[in-house]
RODO-2510 file (C-alpha; in nm, 4 decimals, decimal comma):
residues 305
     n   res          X          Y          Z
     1     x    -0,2716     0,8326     0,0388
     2     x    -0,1024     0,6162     0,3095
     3     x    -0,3086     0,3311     0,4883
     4     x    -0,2550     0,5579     0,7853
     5     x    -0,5533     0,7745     0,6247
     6     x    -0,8402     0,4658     0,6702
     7     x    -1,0224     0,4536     0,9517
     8     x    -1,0711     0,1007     1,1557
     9     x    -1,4372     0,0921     0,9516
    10     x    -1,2972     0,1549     0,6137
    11     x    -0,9548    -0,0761     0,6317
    12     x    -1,1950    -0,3491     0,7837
    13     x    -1,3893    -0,2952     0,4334
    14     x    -1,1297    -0,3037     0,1652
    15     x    -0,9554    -0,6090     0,3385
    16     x    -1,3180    -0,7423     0,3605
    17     x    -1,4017    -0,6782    -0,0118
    18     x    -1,2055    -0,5966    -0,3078
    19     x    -0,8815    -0,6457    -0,0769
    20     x    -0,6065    -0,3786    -0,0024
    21     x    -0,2994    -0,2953    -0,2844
    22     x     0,0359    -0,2574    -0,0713
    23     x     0,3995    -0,2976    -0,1820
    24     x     0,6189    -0,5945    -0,0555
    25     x     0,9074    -0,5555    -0,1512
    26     x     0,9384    -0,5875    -0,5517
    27     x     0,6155    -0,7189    -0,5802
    28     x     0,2330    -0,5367    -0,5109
    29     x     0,0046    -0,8207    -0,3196
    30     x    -0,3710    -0,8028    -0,2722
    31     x    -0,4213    -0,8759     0,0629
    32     x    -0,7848    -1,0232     0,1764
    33     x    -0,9037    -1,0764     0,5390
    34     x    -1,1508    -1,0613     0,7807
    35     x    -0,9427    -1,1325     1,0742
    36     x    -0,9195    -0,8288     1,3652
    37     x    -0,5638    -0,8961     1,4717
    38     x    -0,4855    -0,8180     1,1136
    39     x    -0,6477    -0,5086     1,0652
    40     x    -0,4839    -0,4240     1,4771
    41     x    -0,1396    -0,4773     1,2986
    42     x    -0,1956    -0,2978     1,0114
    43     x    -0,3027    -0,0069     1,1902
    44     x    -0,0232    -0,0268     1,3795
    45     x     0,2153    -0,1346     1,1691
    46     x     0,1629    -0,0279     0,8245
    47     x    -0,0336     0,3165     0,8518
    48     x     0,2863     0,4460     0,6405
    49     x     0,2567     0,2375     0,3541
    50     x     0,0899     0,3669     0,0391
    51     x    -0,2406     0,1965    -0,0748
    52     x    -0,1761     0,1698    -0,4039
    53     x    -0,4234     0,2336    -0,6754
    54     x    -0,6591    -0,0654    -0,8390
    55     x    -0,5977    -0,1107    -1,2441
    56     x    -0,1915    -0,2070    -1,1858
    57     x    -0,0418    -0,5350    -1,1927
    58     x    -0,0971    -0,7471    -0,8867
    59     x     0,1501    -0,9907    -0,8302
    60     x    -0,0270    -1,2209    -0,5843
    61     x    -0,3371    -1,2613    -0,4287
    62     x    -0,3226    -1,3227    -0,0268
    63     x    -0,5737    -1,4238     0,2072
    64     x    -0,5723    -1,4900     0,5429
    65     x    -0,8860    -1,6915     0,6801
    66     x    -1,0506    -1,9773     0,8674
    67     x    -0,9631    -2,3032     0,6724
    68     x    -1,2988    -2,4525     0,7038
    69     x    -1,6839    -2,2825     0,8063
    70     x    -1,5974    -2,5446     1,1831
    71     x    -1,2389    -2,3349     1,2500
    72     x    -1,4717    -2,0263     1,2612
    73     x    -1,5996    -2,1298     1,6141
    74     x    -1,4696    -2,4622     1,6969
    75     x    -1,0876    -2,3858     1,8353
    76     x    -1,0700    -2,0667     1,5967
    77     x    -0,8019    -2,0941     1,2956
    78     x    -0,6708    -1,9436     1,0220
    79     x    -0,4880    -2,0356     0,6839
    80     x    -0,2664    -1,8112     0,4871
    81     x    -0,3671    -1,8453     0,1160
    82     x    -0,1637    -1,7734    -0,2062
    83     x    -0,3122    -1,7829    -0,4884
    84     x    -0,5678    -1,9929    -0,3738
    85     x    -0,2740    -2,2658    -0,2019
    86     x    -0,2321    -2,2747     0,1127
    87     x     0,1920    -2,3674     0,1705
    88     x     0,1533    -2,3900     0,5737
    89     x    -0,0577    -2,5593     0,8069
    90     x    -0,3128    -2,3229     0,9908
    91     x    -0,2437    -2,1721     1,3127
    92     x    -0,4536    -2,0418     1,5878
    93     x    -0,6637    -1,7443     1,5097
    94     x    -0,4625    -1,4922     1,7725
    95     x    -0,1859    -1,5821     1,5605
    96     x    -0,3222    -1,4211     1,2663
    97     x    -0,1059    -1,1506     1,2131
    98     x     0,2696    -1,2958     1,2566
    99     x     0,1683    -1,5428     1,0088
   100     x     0,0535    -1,2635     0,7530
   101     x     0,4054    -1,1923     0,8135
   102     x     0,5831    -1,5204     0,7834
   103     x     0,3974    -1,5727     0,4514
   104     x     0,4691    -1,2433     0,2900
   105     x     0,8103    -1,3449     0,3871
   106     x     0,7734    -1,7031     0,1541
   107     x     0,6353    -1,5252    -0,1000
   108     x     0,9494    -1,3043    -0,1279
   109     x     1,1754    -1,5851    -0,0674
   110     x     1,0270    -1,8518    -0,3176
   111     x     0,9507    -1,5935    -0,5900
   112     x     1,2332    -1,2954    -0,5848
   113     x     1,4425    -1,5170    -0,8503
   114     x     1,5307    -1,2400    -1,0545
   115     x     1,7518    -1,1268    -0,7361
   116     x     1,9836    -1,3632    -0,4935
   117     x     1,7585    -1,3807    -0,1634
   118     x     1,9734    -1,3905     0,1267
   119     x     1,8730    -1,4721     0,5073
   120     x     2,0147    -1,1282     0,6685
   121     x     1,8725    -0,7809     0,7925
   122     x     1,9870    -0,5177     0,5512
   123     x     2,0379    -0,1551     0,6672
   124     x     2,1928     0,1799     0,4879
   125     x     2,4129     0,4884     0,6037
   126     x     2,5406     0,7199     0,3511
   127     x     2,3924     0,5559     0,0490
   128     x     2,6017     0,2036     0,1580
   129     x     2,4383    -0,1225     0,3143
   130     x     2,5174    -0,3232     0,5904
   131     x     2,4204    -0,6709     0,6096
   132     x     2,3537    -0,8914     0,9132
   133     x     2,3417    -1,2816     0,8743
   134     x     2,3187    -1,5469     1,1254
   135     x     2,1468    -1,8414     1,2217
   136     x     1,7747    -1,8005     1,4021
   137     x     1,8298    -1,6968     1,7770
   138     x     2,1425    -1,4761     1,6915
   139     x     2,0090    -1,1643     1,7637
   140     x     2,0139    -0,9846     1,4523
   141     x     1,6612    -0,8884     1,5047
   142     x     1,7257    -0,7374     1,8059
   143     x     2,0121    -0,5908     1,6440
   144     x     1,8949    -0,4192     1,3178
   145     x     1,5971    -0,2914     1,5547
   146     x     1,9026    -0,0974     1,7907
   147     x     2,0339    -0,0292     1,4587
   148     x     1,7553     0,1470     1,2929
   149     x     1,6574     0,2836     1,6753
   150     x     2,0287     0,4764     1,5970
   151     x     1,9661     0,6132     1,2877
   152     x     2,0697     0,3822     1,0253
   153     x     1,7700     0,3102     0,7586
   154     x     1,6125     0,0185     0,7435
   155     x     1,6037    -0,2014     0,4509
   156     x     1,5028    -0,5214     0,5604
   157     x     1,4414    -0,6953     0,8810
   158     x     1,4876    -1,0440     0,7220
   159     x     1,5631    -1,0714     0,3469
   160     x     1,8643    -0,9247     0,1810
   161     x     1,7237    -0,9155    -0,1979
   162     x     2,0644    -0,8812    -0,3848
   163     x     2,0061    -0,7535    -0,7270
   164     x     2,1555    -0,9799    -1,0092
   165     x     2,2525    -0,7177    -1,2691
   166     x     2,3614    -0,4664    -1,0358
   167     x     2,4767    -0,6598    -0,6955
   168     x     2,2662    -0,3451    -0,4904
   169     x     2,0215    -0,4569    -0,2238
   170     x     1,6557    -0,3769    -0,2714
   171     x     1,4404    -0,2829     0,0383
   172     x     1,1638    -0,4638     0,1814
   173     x     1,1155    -0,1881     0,4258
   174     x     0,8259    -0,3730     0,6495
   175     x     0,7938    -0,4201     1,0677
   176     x     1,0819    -0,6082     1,2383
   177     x     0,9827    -0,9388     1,4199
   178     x     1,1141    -0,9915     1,7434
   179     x     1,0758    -1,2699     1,9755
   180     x     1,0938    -1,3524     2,3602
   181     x     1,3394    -1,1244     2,5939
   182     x     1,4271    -0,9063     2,2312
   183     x     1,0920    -0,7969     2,2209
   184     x     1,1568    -0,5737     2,5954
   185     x     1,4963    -0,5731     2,4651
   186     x     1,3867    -0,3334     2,1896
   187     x     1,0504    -0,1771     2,4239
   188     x     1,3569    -0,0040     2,6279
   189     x     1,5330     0,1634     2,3951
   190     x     1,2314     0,4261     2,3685
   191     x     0,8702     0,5705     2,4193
   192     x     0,9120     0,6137     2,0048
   193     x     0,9172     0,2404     1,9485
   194     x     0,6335     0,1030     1,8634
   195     x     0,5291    -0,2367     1,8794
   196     x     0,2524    -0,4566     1,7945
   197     x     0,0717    -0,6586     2,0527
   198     x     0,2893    -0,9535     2,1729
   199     x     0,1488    -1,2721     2,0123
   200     x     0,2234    -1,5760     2,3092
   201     x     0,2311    -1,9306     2,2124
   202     x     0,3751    -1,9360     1,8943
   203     x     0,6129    -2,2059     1,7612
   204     x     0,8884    -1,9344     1,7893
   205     x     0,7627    -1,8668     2,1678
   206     x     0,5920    -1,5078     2,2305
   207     x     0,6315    -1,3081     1,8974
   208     x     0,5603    -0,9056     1,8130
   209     x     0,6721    -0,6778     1,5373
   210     x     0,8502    -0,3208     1,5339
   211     x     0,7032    -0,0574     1,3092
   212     x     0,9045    -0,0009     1,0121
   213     x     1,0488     0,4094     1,0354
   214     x     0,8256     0,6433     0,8102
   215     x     1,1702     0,7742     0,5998
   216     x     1,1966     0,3840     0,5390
   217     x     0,8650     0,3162     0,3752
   218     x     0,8985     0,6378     0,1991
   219     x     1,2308     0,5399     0,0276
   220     x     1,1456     0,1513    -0,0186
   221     x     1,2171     0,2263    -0,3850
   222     x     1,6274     0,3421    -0,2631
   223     x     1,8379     0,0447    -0,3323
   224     x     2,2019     0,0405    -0,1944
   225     x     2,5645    -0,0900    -0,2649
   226     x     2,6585    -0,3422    -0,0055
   227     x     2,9780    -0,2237     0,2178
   228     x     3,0072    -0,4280     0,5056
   229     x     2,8740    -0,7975     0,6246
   230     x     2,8618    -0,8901     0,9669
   231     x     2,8266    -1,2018     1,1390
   232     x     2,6536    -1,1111     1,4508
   233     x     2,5969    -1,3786     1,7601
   234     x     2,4336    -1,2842     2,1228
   235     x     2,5069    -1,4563     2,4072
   236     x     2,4074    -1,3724     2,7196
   237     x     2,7000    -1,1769     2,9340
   238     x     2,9238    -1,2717     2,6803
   239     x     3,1510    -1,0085     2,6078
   240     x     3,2250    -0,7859     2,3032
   241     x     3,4581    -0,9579     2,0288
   242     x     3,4755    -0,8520     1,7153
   243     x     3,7267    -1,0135     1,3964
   244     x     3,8264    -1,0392     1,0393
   245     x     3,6234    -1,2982     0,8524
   246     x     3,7933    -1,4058     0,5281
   247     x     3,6495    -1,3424     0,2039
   248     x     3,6473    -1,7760     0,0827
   249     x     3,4843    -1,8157     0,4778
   250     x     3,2535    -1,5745     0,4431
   251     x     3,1422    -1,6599     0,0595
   252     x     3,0736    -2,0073     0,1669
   253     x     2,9181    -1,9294     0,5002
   254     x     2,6672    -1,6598     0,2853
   255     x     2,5911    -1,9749     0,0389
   256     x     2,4187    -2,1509     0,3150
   257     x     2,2537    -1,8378     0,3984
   258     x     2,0819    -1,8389     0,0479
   259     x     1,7410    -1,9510     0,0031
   260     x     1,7687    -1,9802    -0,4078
   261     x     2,1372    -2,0435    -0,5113
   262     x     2,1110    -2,3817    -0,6272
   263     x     1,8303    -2,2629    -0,8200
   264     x     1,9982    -1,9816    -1,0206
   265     x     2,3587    -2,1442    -1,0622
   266     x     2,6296    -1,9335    -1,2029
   267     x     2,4311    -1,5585    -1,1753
   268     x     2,4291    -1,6460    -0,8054
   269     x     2,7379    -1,7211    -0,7242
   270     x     2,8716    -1,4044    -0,9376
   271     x     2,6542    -1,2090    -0,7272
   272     x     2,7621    -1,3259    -0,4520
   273     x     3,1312    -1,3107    -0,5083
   274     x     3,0820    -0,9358    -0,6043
   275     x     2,8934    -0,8871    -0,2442
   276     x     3,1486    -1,0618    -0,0502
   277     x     3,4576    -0,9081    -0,2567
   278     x     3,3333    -0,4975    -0,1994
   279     x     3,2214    -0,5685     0,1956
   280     x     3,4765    -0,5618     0,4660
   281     x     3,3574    -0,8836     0,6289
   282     x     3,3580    -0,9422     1,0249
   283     x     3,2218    -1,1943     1,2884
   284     x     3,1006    -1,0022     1,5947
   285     x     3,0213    -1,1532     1,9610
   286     x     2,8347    -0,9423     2,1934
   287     x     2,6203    -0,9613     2,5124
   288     x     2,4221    -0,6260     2,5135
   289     x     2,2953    -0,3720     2,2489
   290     x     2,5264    -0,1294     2,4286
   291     x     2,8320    -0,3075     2,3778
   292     x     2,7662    -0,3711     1,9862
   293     x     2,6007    -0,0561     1,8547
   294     x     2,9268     0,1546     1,9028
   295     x     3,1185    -0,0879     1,7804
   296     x     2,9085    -0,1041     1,4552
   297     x     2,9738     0,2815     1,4431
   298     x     3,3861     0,2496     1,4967
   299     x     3,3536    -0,0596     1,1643
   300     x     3,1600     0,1561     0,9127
   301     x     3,2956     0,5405     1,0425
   302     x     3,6503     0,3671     0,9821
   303     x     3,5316     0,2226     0,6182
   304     x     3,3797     0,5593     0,5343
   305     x     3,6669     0,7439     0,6455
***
């Protein structure tokens, strides 16, 4: 049964009671709320995500919710809870559902330590990843959305969860957040994308979310070999420039990119060398979705070939 199958009535009464079981990644989180953006977005969003059975392990308990009985009416806000701790201030109450998504996102990154958890999109052709990383207003968003938009499966919009024993990438299969000009960016490629509502306002300016591909959600559990790492950077009429990055350039520039490798010492930086050393690494420069997509196709058709 997928979340798809609740009506408005019955997802506002799980999230309202008991809570609602859905995967995130490698962990299971009960999520609790009584916010109506939240149930909007999961609608939306998430109607192809399993609701997984009570009686299993829960990893965390979430909550999203007014921080105090006066935030309920006086200049509305809401709190994202873990555990009972809250880790960020609370935001306005229209922002309810992008943070649900910014905390599921620290609760992967601050928890996952039995994996290397990388800042990059992660997609899959042919049973082999390709990773995105770059700095915040790079584009590679807006690029793993054209990406999935042309086929290629979608693993993660924002963590790259590299397995320690193995060195494959696990999926966190979940919507893709997009922000400002990416978000009509992404509206134009198709009447098939779907987005949530646009959230205005935000710290990060005007803010939706892309729903994940059903094929994705269905084959969360499909990790995959990483093959190629990309470097991507948008500029604005720039034009299309693609190069070689170095393995020792692009090991160190990946170590920034890594939200626990201090933390796990000498496992990550053995997974790490083992990413870099099977990907054919490249930097890539582009000014339009149309100028990178085929020239994402020409990298990986080569490596396959």
């Amino acid at each position: 049964m997928t979340l798809g199958a609740l009506s408005r009535v019955e997802l506002q009464q799980r999230l309202a009671g008991a809570g609602l079981l859905l995967p995130c990644g490698p962990f299971v989180v009960r999520l609790r709320t009584r916010s109506a953006e939240i149930v909007e977005g999961l609608q939306r969003l998430y109607r192809d995500f399993p609701l997984l059975p009570e009686g299993g392990f829960v990893d965390f308990e979430v909550e999203v919710r007014p921080p105090g009985l006066a935030r309920r009416f006086l200049r509305p806000q809401v709190g994202f809870y873990c555990d009972g701790r809250a880790p960020f201030k609370p935001l306005p109450r229209h922002q309810a559902f992008p943070m649900l998504e910014w905390g599921l996102n620290w609760v992967i990154s601050t928890h996952a330590h039995d994996h290397l958890v990388l800042h990059a999109a992660v997609l899959e052709r042919d049973g082999r990843a390709l990773l995105l990383s770059a700095d915040p207003g790079s584009g590679k968003s807006t690029l793993c959305a054209g990406l999935v938009h042309a086929g290629w499966r979608l693993l993660s919009d924002e963590l790259a969860l590299l397995e320690l024993s193995s060195g494959r990438v696990r999926p966190v299969a979940r919507p893709i957040s997009l922000k400002n000009e990416s978000i009509e960016v992404v509206r134009g490629l198709g009447d098939e994308v779907e987005l949530s509502a646009v959230c205005a306002d935000t710290t990060k300016g005007a803010v939706a979310h892309m729903r994940p591909p059903a094929d994705s959600v269905a084959r969360r559990a499909e990790m995959a070999l990483p093959a190629w790492l990309v470097f991507p950077r948008f500029t604005r009429g720039g034009q299309l420039s693609v190069e070689p990055v170095g393995k020792a350039h692009a090991f160190m520039e990946m170590v920034r990119h890594a939200f626990n490798y201090g933390f796990l010492g000498a496992s990550a930086f053995d997974a790490l060398a083992g990413l870099i050393e099977r990907s054919e690494t490249f930097r890539a420069g582009y000014g339009s979705l149309t100028q990178i997509l085929p020239e994402i196709d020409r990298l990986t058709a080569a490596d396959r070939s």
